[in-house]
C-alpha positions as CSV (number, residue, x, y, z in Angstrom):
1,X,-33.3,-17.6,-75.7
2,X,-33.0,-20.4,-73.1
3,X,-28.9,-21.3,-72.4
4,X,-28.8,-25.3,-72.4
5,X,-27.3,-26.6,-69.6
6,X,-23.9,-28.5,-70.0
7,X,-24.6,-32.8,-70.5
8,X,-22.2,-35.4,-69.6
9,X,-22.6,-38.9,-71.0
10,X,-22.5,-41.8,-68.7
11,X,-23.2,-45.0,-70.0
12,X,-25.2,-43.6,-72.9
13,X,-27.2,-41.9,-70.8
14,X,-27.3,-38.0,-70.9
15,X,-27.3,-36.4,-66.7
16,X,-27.1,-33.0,-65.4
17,X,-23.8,-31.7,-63.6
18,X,-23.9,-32.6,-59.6
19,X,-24.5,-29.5,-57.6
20,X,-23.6,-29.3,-53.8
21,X,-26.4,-29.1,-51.6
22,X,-24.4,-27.4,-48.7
23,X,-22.4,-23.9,-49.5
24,X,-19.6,-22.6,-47.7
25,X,-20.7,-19.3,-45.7
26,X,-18.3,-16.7,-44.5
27,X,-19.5,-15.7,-41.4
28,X,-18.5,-12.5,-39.2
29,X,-18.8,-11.7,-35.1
30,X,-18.5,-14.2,-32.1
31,X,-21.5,-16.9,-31.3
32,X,-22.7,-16.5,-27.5
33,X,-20.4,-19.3,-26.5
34,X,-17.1,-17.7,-27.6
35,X,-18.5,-14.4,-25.3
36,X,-19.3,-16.4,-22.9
37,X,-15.9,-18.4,-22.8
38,X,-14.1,-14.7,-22.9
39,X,-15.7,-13.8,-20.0
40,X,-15.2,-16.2,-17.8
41,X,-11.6,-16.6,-18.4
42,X,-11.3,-12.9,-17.8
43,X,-13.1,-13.4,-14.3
44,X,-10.6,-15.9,-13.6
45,X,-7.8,-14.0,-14.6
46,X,-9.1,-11.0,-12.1
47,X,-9.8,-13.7,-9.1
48,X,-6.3,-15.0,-9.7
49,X,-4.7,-11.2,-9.8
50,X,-7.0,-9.8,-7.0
51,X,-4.8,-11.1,-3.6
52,X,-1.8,-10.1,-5.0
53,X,-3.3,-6.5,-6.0
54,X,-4.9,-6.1,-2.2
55,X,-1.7,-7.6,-0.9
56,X,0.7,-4.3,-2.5
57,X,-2.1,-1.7,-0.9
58,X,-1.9,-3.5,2.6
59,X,1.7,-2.9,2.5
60,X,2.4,0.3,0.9
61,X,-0.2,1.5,3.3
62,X,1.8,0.1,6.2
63,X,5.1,1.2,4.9
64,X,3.7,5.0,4.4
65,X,2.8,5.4,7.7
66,X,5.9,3.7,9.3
67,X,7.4,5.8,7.3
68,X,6.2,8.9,8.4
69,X,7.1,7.6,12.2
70,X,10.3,7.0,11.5
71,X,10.9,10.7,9.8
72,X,9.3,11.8,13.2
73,X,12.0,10.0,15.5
74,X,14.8,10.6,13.0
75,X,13.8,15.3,12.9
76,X,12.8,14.9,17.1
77,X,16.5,13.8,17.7
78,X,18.2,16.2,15.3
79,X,16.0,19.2,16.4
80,X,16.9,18.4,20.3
81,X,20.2,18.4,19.9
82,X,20.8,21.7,17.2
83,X,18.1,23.5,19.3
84,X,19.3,22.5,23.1
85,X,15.8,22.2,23.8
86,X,13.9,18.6,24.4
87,X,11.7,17.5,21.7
88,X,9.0,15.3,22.7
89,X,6.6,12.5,20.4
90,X,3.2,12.3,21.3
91,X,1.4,8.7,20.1
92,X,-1.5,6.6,20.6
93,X,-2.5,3.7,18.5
94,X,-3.9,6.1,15.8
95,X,-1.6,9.2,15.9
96,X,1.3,10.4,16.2
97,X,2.3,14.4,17.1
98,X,5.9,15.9,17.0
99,X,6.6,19.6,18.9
100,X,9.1,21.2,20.9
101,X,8.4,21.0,24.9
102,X,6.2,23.1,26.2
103,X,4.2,23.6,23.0
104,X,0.6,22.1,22.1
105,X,0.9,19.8,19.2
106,X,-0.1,21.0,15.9
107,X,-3.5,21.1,13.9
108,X,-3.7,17.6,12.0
109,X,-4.8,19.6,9.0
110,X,-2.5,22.3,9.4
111,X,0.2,20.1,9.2
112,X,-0.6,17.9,6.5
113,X,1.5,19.5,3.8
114,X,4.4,18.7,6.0
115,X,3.9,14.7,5.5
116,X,6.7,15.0,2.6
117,X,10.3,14.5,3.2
118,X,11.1,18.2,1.6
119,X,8.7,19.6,3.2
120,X,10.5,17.9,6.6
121,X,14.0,18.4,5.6
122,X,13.3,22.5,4.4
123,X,12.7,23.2,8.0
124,X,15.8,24.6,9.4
125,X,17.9,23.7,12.7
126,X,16.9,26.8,14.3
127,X,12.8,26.6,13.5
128,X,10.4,25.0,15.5
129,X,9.4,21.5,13.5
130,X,5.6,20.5,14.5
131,X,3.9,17.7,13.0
132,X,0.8,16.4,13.7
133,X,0.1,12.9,11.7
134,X,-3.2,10.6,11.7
135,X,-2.9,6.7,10.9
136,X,-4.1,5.8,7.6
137,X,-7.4,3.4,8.8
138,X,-7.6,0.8,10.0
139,X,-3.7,0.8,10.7
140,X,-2.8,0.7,14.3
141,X,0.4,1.7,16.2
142,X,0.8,-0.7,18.9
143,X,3.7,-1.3,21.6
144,X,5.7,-4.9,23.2
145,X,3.7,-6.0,26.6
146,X,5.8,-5.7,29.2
147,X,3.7,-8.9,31.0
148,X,4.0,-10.9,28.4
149,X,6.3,-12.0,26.0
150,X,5.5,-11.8,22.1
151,X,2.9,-9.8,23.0
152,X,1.7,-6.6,21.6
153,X,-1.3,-4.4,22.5
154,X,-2.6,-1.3,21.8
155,X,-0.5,2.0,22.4
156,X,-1.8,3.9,25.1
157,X,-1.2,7.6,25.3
158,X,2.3,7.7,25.3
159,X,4.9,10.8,25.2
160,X,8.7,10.1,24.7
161,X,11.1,13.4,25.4
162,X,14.0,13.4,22.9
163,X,16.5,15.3,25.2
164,X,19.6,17.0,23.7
165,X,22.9,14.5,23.7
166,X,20.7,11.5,25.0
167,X,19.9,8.5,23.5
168,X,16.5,7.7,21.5
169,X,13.5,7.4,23.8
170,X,11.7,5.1,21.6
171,X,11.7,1.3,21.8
172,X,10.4,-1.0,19.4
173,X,7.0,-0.1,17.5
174,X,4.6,-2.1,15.4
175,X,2.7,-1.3,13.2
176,X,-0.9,-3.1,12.2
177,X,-2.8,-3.3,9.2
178,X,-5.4,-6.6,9.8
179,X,-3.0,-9.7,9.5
180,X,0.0,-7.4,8.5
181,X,2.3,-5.6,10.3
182,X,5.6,-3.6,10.4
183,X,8.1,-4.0,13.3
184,X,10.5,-1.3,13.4
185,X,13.4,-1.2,16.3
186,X,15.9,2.6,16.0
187,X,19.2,3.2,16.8
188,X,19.8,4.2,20.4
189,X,22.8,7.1,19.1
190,X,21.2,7.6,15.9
191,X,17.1,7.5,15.6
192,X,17.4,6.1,12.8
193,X,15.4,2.5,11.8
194,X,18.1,-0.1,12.9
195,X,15.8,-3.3,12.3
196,X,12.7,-3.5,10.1
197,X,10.1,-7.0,10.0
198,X,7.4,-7.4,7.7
199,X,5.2,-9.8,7.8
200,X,2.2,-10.1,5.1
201,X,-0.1,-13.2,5.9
């Protein structure tokens, strides 16, 4: 049996009920454009971030291997004057070499475990301390020109004797990493960093 569909009268004249054409539809996902729209808003976000991110490895990479220097200066003026023997630091612009005088410099590998500051401070007064330490690439150790002023060039090979009682051999260093560097002066009684620049273009 046939259902009769509901009549309205409107002006004496009997119509169906009005039907909508269009129906709402619940739809799920993301079109193309709302990906699209994600993605390049994360791009941006990533090109914005990306300097600053580069920017913290140039300088902890810097700051590592000034650090290591400094430790060097700081053990070669301690050992010289517990052991009464001269200590002597070997450098060029891309390493650096700690032993007693007299001795050949250590094995770079050899000594790599010793790159820590326990590792440093365990030695005792009485032991020998060699240390043997590569620049991290493309960092570069470099030295004031003596001809010109503000000037700084590559370190040539260069060996400063820490002798017992006298004052720290080592004037000021720099340190190069591109555009950034490290400028590190000591203290003449102490060996220890007196005056630190950095500069990150």
């Amino acid at each position: 049996m046939k259902r009769a569909h509901p009549r309205w009268s409107l002006g004496g004249r009997s119509r169906l009920p009005l039907v909508p054409k269009f129906i709402a539809v619940h739809r799920t996902g993301f079109t193309l454009l709302e990906m699209v729209m994600v993605l390049v808003i994360i791009a941006i976000l990533a090109g914005l971030s990306m300097p600053a991110m580069q920017s913290a490895f140039t300088e902890q990479a810097v700051r590592k291997d000034a650090h290591q220097f400094a430790l060097m200066v700081k053990t070669a003026m301690i050992q010289s004057a517990e052991q009464h023997r001269p200590y002597i630091i070997d450098v060029t612009d891309t390493t650096m070499a700690l032993h007693p005088m007299g001795e050949a410099p250590a094995d770079p590998d050899a000594s790599s475990s010793t790159n820590d500051d326990d590792a440093t401070a365990a030695n005792s007064a009485t032991e020998d301390v060699e240390v043997t330490s590569e620049l991290d690439p493309p960092n570069q150790l470099l030295t004031p020109d003596l001809q010109k002023t503000d000037k700084w060039i590559a370190m040539p090979p260069t060996s400063w004797v820490f002798q017992p009682g006298d004052l720290c051999p080592v004037p000021r260093v720099r340190l190069k990493r591109g555009e950034a560097w490290l400028e590190m002066s000591f203290n003449a009684l102490t060996g220890n960093v007196e005056n630190e620049t950095f500069d990150l273009p």
